[in-house]
N, CA, C and O atoms as a CHARMM CRD file, in Angstrom:
* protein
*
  352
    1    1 UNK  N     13.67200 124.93200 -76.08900 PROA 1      0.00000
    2    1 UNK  CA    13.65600 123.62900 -75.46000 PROA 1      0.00000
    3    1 UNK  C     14.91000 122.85600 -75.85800 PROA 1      0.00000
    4    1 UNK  O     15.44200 123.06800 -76.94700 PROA 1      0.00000
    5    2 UNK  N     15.39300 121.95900 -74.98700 PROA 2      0.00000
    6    2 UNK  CA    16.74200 121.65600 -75.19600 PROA 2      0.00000
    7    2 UNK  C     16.52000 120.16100 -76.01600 PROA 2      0.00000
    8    2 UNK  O     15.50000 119.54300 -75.71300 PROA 2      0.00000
    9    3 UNK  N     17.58500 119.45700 -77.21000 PROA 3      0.00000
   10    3 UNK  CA    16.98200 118.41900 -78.06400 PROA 3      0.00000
   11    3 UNK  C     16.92400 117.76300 -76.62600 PROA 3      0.00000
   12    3 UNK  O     17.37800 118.07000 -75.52300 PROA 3      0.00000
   13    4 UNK  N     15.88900 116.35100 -77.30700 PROA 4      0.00000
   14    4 UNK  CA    16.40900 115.15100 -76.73600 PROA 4      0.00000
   15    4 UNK  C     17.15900 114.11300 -76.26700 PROA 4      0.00000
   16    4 UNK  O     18.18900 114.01800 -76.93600 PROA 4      0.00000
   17    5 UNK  N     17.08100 113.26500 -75.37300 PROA 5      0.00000
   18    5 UNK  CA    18.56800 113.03300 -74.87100 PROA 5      0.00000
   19    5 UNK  C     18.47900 111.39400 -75.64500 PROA 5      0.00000
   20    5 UNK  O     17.71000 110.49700 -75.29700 PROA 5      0.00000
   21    6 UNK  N     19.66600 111.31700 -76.95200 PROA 6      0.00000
   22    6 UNK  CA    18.86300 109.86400 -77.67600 PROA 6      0.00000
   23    6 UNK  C     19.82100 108.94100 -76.85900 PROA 6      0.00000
   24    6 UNK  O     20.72900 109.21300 -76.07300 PROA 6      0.00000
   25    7 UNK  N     19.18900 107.47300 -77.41800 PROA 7      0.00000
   26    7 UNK  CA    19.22600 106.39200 -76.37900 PROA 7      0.00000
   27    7 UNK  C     20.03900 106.27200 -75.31000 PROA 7      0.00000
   28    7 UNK  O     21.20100 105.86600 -75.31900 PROA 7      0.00000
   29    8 UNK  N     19.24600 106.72400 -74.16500 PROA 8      0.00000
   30    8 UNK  CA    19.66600 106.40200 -72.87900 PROA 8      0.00000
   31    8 UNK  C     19.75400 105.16900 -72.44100 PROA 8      0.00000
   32    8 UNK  O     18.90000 104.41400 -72.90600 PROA 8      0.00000
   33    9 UNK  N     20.71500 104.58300 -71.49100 PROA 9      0.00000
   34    9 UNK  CA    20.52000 103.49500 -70.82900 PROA 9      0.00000
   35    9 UNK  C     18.88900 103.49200 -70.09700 PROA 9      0.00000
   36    9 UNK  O     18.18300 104.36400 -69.59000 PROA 9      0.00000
   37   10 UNK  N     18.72000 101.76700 -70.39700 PROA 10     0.00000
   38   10 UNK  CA    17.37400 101.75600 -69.36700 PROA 10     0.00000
   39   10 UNK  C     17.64900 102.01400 -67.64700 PROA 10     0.00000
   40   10 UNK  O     16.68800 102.08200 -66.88200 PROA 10     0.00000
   41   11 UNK  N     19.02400 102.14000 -67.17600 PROA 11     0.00000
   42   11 UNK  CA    18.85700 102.57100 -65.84300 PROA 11     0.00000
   43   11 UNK  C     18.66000 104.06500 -65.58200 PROA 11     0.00000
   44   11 UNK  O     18.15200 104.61100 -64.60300 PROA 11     0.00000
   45   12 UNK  N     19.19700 104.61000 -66.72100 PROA 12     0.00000
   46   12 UNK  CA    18.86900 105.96200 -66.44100 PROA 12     0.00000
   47   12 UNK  C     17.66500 106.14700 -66.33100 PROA 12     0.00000
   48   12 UNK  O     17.18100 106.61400 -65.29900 PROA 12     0.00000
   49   13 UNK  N     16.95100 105.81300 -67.37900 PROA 13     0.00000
   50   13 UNK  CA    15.58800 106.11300 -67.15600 PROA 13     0.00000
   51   13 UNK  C     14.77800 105.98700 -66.02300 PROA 13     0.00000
   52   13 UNK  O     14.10600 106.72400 -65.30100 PROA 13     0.00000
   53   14 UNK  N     15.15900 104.43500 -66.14000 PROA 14     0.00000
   54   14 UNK  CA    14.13200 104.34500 -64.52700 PROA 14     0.00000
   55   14 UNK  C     15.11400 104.95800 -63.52300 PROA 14     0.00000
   56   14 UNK  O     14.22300 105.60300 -62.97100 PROA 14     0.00000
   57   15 UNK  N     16.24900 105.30800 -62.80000 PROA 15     0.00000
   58   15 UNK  CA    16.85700 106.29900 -62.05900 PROA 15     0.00000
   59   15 UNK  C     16.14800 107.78800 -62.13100 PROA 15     0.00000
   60   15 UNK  O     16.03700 108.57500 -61.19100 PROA 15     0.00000
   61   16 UNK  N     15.76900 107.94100 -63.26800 PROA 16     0.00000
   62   16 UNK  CA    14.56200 109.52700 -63.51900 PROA 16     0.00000
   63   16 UNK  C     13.52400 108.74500 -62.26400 PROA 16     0.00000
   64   16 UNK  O     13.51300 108.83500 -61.03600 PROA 16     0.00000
   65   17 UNK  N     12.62200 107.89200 -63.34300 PROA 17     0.00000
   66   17 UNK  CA    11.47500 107.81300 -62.38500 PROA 17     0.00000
   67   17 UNK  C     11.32500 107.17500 -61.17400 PROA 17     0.00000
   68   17 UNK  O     10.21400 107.00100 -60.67300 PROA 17     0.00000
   69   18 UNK  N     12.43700 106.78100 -60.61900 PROA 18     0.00000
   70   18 UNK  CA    12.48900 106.66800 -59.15700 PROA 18     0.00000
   71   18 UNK  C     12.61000 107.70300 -58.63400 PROA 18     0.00000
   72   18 UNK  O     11.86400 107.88800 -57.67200 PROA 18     0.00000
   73   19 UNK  N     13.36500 108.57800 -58.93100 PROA 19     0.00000
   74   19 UNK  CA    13.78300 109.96700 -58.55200 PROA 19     0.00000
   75   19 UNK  C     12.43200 110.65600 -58.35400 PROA 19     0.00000
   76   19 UNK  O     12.09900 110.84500 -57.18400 PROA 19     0.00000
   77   20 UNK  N     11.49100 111.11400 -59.46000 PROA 20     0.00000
   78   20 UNK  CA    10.38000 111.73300 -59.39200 PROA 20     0.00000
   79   20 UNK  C      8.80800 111.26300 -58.55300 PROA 20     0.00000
   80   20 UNK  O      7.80500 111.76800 -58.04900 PROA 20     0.00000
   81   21 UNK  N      9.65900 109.51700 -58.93100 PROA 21     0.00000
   82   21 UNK  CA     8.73300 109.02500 -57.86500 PROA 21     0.00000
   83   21 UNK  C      8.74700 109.02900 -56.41200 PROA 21     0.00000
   84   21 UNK  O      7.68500 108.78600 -55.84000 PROA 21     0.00000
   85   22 UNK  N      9.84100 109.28000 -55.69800 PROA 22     0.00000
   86   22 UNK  CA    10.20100 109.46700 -54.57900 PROA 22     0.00000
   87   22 UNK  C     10.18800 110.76800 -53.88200 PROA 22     0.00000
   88   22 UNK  O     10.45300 111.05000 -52.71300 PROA 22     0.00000
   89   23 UNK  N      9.74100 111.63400 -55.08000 PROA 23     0.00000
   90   23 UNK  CA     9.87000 113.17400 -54.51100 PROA 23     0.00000
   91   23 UNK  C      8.14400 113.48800 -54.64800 PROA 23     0.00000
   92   23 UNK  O      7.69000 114.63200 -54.67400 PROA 23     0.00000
   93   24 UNK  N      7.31600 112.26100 -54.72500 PROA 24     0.00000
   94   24 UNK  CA     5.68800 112.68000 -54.88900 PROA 24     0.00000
   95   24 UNK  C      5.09200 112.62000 -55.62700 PROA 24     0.00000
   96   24 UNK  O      3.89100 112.52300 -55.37500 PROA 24     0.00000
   97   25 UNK  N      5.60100 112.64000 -57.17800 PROA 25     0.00000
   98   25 UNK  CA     5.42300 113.05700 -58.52800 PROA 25     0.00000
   99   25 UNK  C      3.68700 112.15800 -58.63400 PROA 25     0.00000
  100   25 UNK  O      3.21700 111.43500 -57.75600 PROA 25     0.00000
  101   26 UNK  N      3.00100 112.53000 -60.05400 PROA 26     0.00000
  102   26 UNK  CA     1.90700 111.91000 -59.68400 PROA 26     0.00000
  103   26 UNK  C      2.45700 110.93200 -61.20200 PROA 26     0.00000
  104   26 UNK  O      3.16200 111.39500 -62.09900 PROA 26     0.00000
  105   27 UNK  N      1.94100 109.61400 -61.14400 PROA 27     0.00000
  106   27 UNK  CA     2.57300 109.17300 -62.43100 PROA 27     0.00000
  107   27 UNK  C      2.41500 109.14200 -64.22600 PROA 27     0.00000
  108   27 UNK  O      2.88500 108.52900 -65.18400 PROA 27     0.00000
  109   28 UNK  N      1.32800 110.34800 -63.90600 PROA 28     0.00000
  110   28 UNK  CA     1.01900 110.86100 -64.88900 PROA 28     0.00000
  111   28 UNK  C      2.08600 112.23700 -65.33900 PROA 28     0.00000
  112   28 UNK  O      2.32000 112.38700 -66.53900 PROA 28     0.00000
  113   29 UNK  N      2.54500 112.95800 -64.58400 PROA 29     0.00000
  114   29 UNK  CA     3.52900 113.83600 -64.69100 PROA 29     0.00000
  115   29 UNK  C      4.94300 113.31300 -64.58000 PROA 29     0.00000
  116   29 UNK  O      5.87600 114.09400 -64.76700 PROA 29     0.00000
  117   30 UNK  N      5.18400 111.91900 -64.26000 PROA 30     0.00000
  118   30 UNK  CA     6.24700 111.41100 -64.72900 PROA 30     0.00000
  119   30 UNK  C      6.66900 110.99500 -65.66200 PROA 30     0.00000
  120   30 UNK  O      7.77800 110.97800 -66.19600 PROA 30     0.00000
  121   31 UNK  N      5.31300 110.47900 -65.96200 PROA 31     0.00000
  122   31 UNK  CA     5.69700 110.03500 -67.84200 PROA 31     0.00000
  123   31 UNK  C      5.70900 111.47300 -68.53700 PROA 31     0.00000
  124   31 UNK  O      6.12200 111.74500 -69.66400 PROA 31     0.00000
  125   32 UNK  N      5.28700 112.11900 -67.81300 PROA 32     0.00000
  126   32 UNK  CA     5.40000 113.93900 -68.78800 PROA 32     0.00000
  127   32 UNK  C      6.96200 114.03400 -69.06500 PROA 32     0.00000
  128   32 UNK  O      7.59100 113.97500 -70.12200 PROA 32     0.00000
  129   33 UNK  N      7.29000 114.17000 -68.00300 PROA 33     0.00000
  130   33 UNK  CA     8.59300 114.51800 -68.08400 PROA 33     0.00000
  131   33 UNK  C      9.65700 114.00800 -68.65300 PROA 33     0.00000
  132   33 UNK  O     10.63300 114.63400 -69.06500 PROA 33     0.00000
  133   34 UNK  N      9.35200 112.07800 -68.69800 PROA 34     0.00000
  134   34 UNK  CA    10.61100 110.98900 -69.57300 PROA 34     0.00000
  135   34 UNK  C     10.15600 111.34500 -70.72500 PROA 34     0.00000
  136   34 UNK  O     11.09300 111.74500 -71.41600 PROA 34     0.00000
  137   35 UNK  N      8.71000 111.41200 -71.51200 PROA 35     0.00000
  138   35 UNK  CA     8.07100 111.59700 -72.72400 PROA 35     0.00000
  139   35 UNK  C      9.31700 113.32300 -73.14200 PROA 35     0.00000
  140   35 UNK  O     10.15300 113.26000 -74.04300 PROA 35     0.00000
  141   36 UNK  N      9.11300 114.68000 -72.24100 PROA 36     0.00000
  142   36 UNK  CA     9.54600 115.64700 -72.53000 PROA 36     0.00000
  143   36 UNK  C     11.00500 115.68600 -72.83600 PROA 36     0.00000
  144   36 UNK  O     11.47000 116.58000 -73.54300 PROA 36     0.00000
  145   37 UNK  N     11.85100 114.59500 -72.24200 PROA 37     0.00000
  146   37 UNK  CA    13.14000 114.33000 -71.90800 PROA 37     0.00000
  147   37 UNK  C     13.81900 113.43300 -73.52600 PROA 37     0.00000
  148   37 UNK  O     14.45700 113.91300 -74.46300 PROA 37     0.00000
  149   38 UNK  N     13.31100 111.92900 -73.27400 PROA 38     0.00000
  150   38 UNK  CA    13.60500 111.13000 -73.87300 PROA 38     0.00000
  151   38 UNK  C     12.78300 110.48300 -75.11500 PROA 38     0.00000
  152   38 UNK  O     13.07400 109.44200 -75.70200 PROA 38     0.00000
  153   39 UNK  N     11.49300 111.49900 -75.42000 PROA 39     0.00000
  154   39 UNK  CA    10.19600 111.12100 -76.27700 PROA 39     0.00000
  155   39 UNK  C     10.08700 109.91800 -76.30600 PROA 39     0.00000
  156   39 UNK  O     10.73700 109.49400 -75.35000 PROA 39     0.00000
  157   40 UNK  N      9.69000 109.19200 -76.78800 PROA 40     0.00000
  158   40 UNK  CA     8.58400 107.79600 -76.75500 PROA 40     0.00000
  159   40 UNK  C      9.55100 106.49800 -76.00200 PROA 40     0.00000
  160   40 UNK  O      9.19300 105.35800 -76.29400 PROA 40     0.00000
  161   41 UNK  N     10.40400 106.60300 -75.32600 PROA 41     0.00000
  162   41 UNK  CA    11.66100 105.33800 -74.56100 PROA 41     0.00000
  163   41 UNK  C     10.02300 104.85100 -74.04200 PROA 41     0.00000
  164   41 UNK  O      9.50400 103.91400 -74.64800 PROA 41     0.00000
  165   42 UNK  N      9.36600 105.43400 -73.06700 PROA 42     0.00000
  166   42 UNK  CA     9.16100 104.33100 -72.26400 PROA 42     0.00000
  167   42 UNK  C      7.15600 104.48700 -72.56600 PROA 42     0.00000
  168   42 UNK  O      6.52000 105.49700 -72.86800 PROA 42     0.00000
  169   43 UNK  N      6.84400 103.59900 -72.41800 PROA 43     0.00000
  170   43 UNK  CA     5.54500 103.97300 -72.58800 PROA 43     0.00000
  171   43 UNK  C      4.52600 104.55400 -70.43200 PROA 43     0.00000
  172   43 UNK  O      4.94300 104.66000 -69.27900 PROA 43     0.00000
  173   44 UNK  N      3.23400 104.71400 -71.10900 PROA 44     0.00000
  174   44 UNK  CA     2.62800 104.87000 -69.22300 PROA 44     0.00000
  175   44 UNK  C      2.62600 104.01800 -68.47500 PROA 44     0.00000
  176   44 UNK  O      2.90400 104.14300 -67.28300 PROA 44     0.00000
  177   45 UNK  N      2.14000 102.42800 -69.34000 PROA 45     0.00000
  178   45 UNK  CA     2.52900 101.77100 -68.02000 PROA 45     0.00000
  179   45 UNK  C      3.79700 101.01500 -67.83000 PROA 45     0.00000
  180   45 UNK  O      3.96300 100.29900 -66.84300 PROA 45     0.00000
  181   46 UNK  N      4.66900 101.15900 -68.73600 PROA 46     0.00000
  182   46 UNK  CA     6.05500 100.60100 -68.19900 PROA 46     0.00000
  183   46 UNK  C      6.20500 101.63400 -67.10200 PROA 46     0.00000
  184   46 UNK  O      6.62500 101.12800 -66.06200 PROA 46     0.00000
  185   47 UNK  N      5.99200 102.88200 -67.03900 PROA 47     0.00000
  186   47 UNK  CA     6.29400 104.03200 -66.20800 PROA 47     0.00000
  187   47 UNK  C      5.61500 103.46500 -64.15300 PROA 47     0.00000
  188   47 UNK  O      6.14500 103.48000 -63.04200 PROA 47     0.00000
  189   48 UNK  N      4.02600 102.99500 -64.79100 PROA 48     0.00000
  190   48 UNK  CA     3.68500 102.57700 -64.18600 PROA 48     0.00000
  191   48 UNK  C      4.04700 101.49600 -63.20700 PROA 48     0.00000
  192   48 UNK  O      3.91600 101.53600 -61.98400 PROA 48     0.00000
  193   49 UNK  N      4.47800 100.61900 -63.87800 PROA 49     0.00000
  194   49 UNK  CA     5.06700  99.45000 -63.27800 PROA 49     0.00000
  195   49 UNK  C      6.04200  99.48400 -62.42900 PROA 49     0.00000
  196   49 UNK  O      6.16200  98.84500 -61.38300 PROA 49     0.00000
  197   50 UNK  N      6.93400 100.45900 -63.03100 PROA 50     0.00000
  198   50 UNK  CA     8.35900 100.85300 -62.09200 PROA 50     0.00000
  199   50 UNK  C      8.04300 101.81600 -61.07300 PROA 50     0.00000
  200   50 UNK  O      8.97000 101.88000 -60.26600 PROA 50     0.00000
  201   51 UNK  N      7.19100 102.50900 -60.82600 PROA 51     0.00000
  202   51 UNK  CA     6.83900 103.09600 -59.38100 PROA 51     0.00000
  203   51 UNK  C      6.30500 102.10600 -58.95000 PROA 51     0.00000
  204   51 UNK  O      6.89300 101.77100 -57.92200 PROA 51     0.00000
  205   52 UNK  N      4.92400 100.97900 -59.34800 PROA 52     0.00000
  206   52 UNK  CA     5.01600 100.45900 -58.38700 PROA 52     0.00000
  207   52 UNK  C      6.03800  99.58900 -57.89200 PROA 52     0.00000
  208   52 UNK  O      5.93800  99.34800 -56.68900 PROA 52     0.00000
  209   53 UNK  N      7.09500  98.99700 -58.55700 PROA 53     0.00000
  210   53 UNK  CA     7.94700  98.12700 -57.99500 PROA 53     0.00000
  211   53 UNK  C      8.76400  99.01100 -57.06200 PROA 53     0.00000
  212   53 UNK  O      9.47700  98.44200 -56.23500 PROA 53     0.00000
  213   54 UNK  N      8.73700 100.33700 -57.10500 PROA 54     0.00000
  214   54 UNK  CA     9.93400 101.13300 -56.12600 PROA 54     0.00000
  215   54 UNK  C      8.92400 101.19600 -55.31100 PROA 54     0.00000
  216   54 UNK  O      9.28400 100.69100 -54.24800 PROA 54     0.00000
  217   55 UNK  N      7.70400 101.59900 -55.24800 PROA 55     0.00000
  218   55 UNK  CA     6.48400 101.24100 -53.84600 PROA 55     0.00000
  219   55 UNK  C      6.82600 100.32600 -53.23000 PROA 55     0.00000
  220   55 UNK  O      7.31900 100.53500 -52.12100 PROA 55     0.00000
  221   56 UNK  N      6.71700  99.24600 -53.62500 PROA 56     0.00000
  222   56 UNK  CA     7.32700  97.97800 -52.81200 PROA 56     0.00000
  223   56 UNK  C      8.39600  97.64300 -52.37900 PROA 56     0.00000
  224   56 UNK  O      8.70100  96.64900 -51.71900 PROA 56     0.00000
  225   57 UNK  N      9.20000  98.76000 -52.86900 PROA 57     0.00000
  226   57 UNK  CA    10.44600  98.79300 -51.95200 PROA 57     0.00000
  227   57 UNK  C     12.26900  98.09100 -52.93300 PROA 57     0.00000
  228   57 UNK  O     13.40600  97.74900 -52.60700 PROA 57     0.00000
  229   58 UNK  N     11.58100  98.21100 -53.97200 PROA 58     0.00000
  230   58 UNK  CA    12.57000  97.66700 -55.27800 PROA 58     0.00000
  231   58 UNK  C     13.60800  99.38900 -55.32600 PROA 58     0.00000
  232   58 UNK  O     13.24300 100.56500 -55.33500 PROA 58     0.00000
  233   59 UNK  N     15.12600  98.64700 -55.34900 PROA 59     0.00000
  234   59 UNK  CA    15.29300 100.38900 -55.28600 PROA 59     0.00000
  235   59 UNK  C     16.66000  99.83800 -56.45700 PROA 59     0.00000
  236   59 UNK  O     17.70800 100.47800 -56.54900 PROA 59     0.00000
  237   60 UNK  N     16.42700  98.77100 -57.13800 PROA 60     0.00000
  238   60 UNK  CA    17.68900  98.49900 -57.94400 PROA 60     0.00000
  239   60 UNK  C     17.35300  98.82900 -59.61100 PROA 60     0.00000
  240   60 UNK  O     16.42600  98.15700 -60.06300 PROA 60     0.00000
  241   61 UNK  N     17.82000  99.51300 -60.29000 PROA 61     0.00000
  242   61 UNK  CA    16.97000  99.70500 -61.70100 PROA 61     0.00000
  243   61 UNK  C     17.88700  99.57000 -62.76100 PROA 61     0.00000
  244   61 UNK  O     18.14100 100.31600 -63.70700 PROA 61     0.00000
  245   62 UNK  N     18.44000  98.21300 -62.34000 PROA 62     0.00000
  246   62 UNK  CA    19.29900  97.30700 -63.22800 PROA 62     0.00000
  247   62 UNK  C     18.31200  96.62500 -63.83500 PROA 62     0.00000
  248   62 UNK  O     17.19400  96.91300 -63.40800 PROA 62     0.00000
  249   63 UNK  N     18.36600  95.48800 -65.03600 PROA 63     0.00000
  250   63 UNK  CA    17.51200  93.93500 -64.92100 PROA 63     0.00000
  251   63 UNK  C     17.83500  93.21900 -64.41200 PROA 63     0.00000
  252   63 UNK  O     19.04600  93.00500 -64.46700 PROA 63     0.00000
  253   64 UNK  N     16.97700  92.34900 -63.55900 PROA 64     0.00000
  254   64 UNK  CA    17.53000  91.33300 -63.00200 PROA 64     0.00000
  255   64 UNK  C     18.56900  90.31200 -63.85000 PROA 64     0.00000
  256   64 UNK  O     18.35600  90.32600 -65.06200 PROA 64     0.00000
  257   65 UNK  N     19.67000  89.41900 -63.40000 PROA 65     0.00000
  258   65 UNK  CA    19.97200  88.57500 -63.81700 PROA 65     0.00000
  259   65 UNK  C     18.53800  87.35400 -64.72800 PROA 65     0.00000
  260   65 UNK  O     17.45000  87.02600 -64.25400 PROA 65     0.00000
  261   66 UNK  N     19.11600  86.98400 -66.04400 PROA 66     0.00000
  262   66 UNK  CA    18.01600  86.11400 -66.55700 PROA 66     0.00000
  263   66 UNK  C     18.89100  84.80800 -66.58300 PROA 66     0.00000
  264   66 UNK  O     20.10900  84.87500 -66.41700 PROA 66     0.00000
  265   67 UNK  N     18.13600  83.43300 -66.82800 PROA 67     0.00000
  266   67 UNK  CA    19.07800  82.55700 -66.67100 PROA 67     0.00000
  267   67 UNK  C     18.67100  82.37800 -68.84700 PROA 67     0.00000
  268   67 UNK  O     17.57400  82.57500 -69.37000 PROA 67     0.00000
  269   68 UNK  N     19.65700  82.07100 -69.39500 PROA 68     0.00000
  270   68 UNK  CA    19.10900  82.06900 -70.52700 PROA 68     0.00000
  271   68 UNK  C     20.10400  80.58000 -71.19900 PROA 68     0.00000
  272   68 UNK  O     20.71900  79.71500 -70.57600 PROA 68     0.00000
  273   69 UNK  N     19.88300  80.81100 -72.92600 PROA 69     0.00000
  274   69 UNK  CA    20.71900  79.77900 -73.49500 PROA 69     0.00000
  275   69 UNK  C     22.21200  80.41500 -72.75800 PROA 69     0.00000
  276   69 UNK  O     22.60400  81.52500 -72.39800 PROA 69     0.00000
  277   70 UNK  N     22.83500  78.82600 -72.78000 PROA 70     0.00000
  278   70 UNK  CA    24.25100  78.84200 -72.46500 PROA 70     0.00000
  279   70 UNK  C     24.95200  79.05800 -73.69600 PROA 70     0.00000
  280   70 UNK  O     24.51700  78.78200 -74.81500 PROA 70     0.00000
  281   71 UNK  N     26.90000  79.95200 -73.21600 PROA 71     0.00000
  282   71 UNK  CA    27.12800  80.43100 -74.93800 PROA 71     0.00000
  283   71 UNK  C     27.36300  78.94600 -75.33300 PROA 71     0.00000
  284   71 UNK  O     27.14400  77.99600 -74.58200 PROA 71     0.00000
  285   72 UNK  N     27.97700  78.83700 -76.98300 PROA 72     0.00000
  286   72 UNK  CA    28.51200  77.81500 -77.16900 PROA 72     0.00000
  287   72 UNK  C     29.46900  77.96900 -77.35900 PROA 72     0.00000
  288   72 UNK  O     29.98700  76.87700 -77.58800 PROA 72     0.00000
  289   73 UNK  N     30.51700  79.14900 -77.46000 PROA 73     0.00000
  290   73 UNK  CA    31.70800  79.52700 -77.98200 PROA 73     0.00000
  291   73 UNK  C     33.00000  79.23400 -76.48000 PROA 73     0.00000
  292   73 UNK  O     33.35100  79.72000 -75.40500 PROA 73     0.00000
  293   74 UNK  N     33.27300  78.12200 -77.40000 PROA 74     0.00000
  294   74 UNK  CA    34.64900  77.56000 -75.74900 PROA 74     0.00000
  295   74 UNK  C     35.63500  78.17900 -76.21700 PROA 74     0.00000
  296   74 UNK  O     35.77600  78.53600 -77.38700 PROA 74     0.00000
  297   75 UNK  N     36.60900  78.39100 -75.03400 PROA 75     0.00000
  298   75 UNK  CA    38.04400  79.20000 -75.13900 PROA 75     0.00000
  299   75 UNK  C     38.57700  78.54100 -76.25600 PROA 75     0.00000
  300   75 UNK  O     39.44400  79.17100 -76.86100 PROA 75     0.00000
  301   76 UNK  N     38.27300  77.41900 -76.68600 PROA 76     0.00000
  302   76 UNK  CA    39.26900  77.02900 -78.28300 PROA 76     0.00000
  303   76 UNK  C     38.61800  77.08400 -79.16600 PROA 76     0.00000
  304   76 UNK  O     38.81400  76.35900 -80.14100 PROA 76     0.00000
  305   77 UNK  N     37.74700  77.86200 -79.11100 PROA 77     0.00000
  306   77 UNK  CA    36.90200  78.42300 -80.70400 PROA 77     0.00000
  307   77 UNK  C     37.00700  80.23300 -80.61100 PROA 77     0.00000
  308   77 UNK  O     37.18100  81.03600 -81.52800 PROA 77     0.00000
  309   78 UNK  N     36.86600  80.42100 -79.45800 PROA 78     0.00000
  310   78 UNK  CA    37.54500  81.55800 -79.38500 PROA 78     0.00000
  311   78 UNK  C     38.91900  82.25100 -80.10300 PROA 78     0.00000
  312   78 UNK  O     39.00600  83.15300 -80.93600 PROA 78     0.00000
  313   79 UNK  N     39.88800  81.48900 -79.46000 PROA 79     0.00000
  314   79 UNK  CA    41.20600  81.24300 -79.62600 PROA 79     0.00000
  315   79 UNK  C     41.76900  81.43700 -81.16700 PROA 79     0.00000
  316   79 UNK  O     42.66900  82.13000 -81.64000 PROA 79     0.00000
  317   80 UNK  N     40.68900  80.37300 -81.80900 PROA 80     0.00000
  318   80 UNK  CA    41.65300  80.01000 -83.35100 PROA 80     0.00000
  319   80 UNK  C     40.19400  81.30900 -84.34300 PROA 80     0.00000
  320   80 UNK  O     40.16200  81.33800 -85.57300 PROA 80     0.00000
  321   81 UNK  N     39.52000  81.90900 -83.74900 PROA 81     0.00000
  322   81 UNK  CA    38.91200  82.89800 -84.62600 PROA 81     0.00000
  323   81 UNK  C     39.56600  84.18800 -84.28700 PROA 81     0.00000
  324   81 UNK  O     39.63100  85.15000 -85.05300 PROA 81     0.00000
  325   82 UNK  N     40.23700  84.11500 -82.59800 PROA 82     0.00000
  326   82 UNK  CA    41.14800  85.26600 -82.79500 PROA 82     0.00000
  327   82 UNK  C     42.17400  85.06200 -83.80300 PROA 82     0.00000
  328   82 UNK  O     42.65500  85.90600 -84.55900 PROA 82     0.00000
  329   83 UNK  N     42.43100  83.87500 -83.71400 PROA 83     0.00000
  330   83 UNK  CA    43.64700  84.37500 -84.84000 PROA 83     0.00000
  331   83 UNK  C     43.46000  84.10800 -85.90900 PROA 83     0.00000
  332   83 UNK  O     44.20100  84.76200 -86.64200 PROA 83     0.00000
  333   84 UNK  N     42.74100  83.36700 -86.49800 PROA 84     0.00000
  334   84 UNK  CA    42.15700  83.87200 -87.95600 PROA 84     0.00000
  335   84 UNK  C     42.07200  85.28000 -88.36500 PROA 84     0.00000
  336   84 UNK  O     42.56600  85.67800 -89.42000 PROA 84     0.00000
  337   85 UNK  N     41.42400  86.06500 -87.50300 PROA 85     0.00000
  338   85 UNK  CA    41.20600  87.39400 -87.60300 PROA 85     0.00000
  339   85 UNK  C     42.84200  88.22300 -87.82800 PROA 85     0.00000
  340   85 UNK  O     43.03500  89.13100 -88.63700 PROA 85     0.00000
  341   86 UNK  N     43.53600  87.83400 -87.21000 PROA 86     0.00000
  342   86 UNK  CA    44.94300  88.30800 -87.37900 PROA 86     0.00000
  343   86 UNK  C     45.61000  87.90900 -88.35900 PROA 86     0.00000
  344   86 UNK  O     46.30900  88.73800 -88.94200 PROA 86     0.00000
  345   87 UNK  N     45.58600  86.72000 -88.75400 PROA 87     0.00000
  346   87 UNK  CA    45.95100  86.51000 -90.16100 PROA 87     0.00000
  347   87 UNK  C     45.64800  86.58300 -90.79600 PROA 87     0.00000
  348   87 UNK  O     46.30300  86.26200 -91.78800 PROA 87     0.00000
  349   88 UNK  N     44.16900  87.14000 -90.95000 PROA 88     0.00000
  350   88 UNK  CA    43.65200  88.00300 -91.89300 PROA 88     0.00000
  351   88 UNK  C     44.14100  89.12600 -91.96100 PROA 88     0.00000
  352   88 UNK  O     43.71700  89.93600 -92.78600 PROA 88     0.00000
């Protein structure tokens, strides 16, 4: 058996189970296969969830954009820690 493939991107993964989901797979033999592939990444019903969102017609297996905290780091704090760093 060939090792495991360690940390994959999460698009790969779900790119697997769209893949298997689109070819019939039942979603119990999909999680066989990420479990056989990538051991414990994803659990059944995260597995779950993402066929159904490709059921419904979701075919992007990026994350969506989140709106989150804004940075606080402005181009002039930037700036003078780059060059701190250099004159270090």
């Amino acid at each position: 058996m060939a090792a495991p493939i360690q940390n994959p991107a999460k698009s790969e993964v779900r790119s697997v189970i769209r893949l298997l989901h689109a070819k019939g797979q039942r979603l119990a033999d999909i999680h066989k296969e990420i479990v056989s592939v990538y051991r414990n990444i994803m659990n059944r019903q995260n597995v779950t969830k993402w066929c159904r969102h490709f059921s419904e017609g979701r075919t992007d297996v990026h994350d969506k954009q989140r709106t989150g905290q804004p940075s606080v780091i402005s181009d002039v704090l930037l700036q003078r820690t780059e060059e701190a760093i250099r004159v270090n």
